[in-house]
N, C-alpha and C positions, 0 to 999 in steps of 0.2 A: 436845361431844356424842358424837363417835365416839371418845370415849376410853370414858365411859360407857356407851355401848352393847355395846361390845367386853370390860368387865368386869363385865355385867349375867350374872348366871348361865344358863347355856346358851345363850351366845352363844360359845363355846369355839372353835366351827369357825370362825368369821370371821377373817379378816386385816383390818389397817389399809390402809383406799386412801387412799393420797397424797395432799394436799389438793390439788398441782397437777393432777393428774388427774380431781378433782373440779371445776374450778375450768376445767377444759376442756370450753366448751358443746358441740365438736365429741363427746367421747367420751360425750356423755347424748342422742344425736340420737335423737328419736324417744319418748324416756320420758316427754317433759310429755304426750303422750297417754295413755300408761296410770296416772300416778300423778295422784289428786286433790288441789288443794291444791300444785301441783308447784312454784310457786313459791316458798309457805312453808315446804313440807317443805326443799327446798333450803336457804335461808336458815337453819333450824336444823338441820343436818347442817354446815354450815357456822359456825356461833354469832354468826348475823349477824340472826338473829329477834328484837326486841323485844318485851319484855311489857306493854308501857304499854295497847295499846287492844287485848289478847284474851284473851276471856274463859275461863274453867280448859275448859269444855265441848270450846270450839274449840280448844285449846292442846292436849287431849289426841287430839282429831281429828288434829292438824296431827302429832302425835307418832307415832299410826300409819300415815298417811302417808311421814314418814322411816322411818319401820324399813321398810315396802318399797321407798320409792327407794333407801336403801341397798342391800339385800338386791340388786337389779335391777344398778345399779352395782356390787356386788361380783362380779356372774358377769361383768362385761365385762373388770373389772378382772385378774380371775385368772387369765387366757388370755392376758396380756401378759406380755412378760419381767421386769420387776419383780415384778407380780403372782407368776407361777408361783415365782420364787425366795424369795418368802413362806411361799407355799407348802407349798415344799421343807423348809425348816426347821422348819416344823412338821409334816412326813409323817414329817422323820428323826427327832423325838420323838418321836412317833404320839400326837402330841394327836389325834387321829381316833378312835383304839384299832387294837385289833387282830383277825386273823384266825379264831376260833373252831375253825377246823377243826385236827385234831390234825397233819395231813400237811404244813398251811401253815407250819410252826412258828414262829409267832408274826407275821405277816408284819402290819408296818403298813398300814393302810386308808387309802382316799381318799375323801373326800365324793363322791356325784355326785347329778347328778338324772336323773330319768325322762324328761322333758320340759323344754322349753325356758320353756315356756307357765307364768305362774304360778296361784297356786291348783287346782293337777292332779293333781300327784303331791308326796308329801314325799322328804325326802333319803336316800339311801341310800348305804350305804359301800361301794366295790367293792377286790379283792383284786386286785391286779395277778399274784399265783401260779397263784388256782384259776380267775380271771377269771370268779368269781359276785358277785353283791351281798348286803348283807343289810341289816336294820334295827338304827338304834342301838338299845344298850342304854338310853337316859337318854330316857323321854318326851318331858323340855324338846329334847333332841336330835332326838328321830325328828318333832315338829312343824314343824320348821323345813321352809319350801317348799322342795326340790329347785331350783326355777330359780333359787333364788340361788346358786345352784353350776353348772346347766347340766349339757349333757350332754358337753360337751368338752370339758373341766379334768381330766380324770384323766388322759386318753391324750395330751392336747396334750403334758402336764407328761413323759410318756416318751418322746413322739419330742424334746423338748427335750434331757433331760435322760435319754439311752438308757442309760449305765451306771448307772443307778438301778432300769434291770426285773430284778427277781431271778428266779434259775435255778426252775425248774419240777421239780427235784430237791432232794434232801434237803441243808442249808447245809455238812453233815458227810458228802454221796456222798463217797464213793472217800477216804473217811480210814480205814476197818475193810478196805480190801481191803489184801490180802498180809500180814495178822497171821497170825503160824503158819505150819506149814509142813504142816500134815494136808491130805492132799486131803478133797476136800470129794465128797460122793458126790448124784449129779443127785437131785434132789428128787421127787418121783409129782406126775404132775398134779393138779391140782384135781380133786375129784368135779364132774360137772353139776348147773347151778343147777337146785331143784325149778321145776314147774312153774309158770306165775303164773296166779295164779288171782284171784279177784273180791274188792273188799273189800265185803262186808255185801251189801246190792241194789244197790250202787253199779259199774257197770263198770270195769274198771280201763281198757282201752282208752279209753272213752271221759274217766277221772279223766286219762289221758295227755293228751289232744289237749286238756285243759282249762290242762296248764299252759302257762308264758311262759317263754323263755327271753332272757337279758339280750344286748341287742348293743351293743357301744360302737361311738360314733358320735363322728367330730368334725365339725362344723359340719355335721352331718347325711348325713355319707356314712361306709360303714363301716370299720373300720380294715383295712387290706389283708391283714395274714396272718389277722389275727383270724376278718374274713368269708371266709379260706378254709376255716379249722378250720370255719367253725360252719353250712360248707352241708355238710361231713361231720358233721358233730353232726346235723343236720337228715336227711340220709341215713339214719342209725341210729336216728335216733329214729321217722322214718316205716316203717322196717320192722321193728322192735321192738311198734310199734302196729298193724302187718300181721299180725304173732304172735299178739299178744295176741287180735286179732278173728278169728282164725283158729281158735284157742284156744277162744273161750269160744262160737261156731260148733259147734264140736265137742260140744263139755259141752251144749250144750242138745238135738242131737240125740240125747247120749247119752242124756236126760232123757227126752226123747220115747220114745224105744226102752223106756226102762224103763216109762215109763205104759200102754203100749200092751201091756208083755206084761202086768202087774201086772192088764189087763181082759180 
């Protein structure tokens, strides 16, 4: 069964869990409360279900039941050292895919989830360079629950496995320095970015504090340098949205000024 389920189309992101690991009632503690059926889904996750007395209705019950005790099993499984070396071999192919952004150049993805909790959030790919997430591209992909991945299978997999985090620079810095022998003459600063102003009736301060920003978590506490960057992220972003309401403060007074001499 888990050979078929694993060559079922858009099942791509799965690994194979060991059948000993499967086969270990210690490593499923707790699951026969969430999954229904959990003894039979077991039994065919295992190929140890007979079809003599169930009928197609219940068999196909019993069927979605194994794809979520899998799936449940599979996030326990992937945060083990086997598991993560599974993994691994498929992040260095980047069966995941990859990066989109032009700066990442080309940087392989890792599943993750949003939540631990299943039916909450779907699976999302995170970037160990820009450290954003994003949605796959493949529907059958972007369906798949998130908890079958969990939310500490990406960063486990790097503190395991730390010369695998790549540079937060370009893969080719410091190959173009010292070609030639011209100096090079200081560059003019940037002009100042224009002001920010509103999209449509919509405030942009407030389109600000509407959005989410991603925090990796393992076993639900934050990753240590990470959660120091991102109370500075957090810093900038709170007074950037201090701008903005400051900003558009201003713009309506000036509105006012203007109605008032206008009568």
């Amino acid at each position: 069964w888990i050979s078929w389920f694993l060559s079922t189309k858009g099942n791509e992101y799965f690994c194979e869990v060991e059948e000993d690991y499967i086969l270990d009632r210690f490593n499923l503690t707790g699951l026969n409360a969430e999954v229904q059926n959990y003894a039979q889904a077991l039994d065919l996750i295992n190929d140890n279900l007979g079809d003599d007395d169930i009928e197609d209705e219940m068999r196909a019950t019993i069927e979605v039941n194994a794809r979520f005790l899998y799936g449940l099993i599979h996030a326990r499984w992937i945060v083990t050292s086997r598991g993560l070396a599974k993994m691994l071999e498929k992040y260095k192919k980047s069966d995941f895919g990859r990066c989109p952004r032009a700066f990442c150049y080309m940087q392989p993805l890792l599943p993750v989830g949003l939540t631990d909790v299943p039916y909450e959030k779907a699976v999302k790919l995170y970037c160990p360079r820009c450290e954003d997430i994003y949605t796959p591209k493949s529907s059958r992909h972007g369906s798949i629950d998130g908890a079958y991945f969990g939310t500490t299978f990406p960063h486990m997999l790097f503190m395991v496995y730390p010369h695998m985090v790549p540079p937060k620079n370009s893969p080719n810095a410091g190959t173009m320095s010292g070609v030639g022998t011209q100096a090079t003459t200081p560059r003019e600063p940037p002009p100042p970015p224009p002001a920010p102003t509103s999209v449509g009736t919509v405030s942009t301060a407030a389109a600000a504090l509407k959005m989410t920003q991603y925090k990796p978590m393992i076993f639900g506490f934050g990753v240590h340098e990470t959660a120091r960057w991102q109370r500075w992220q957090q810093a900038m972003r709170d007074k950037q949205v201090a701008r903005l309401e400051a900003y558009e403060r201003e713009e309506d007074s000036k509105r006012q000024r203007e109605v008032a001499r206008s009568r």
